[in-house]
C-alpha positions in Angstrom: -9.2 67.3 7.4 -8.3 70.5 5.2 -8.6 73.8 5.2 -8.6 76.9 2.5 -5.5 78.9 1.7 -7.5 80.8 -0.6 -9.9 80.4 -3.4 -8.6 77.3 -4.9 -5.9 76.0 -2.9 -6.4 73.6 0.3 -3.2 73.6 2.8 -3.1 69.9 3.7 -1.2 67.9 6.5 -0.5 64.6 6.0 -0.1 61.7 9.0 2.0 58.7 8.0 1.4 55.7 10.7 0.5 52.4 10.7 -1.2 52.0 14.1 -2.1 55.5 15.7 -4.6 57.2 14.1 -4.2 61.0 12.8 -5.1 63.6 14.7 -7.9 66.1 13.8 -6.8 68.2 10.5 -4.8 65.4 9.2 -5.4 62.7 6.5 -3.9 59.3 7.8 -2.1 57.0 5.5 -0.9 54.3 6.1 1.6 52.4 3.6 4.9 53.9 1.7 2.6 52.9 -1.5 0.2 54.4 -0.6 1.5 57.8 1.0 3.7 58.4 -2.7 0.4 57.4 -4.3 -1.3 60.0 -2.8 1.6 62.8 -2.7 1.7 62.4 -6.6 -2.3 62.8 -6.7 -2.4 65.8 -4.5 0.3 67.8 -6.4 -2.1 67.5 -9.4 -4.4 69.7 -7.3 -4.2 73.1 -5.9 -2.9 71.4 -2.6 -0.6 72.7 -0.2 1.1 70.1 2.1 2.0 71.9 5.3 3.8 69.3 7.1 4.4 65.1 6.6 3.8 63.5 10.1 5.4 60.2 10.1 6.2 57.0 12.2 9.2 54.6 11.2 7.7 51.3 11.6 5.2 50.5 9.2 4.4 47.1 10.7 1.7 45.1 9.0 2.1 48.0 6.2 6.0 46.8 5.2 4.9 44.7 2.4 3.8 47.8 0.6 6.5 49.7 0.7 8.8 49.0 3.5 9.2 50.9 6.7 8.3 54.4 6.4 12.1 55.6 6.1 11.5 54.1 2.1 8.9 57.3 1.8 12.1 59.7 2.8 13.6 57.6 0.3 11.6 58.3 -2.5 11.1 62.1 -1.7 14.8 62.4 -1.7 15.2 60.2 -5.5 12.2 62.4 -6.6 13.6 66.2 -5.8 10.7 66.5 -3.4 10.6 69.1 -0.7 8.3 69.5 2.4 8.3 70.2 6.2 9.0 66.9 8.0 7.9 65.5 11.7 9.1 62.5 13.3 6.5 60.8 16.0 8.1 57.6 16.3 9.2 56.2 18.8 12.4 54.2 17.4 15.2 56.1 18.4 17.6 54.6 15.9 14.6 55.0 13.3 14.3 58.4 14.4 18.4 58.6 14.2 18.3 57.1 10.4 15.4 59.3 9.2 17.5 62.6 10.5 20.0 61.6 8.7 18.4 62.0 5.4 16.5 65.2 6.6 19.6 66.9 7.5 21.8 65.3 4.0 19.0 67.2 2.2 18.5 70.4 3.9 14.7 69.6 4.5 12.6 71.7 7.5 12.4 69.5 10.5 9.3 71.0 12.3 
């Protein structure tokens, strides 16, 4: 699920979906709520996050915390920074969620 950077410090990818579960070496979350939840926990550890993996539709997930595009949201009210990949298969979702990638000069990977 994670692996060492060194002594200390885990590097950590992180897969946003409602549905499809995360791939080996990722830790699957499925709600807005609960992915800032656990953003905010993990930056109180020696955790590097080396890429957020996420869908657009959150489905049976909305009612906490909307559609995933909310979590782009709350990175971009909060001054948050990290590498960003888009699996879903919405176009204009994946059209919307580019647009605040690009707006804030965030690594699309």
């Amino acid at each position: 699920m994670c692996q060492k950077l060194f002594v200390g410090e885990v590097i950590m990818k992180i897969w946003i979906d409602d549905v499809r579960p995360a791939p080996d070496g990722y830790v699957w979350i499925r709600s807005v709520n609960e992915a800032i939840y656990s953003l905010e926990f993990y930056e109180t550890g020696k955790v590097n996050i080396e890429v957020i993996n996420l869908d657009y539709d959150a489905g049976d997930y909305a009612s906490h915390g909307g559609d995933y595009i909310n979590f782009l949201g709350w990175l971009e009210e909060t001054g948050r920074n990290y590498p960003i990949h888009i699996h879903s298969m919405n176009p204009v979702g994946i059209e919307n969620m580019r647009r605040i990638i690009r707006k804030n000069g965030w690594k699309e990977t």
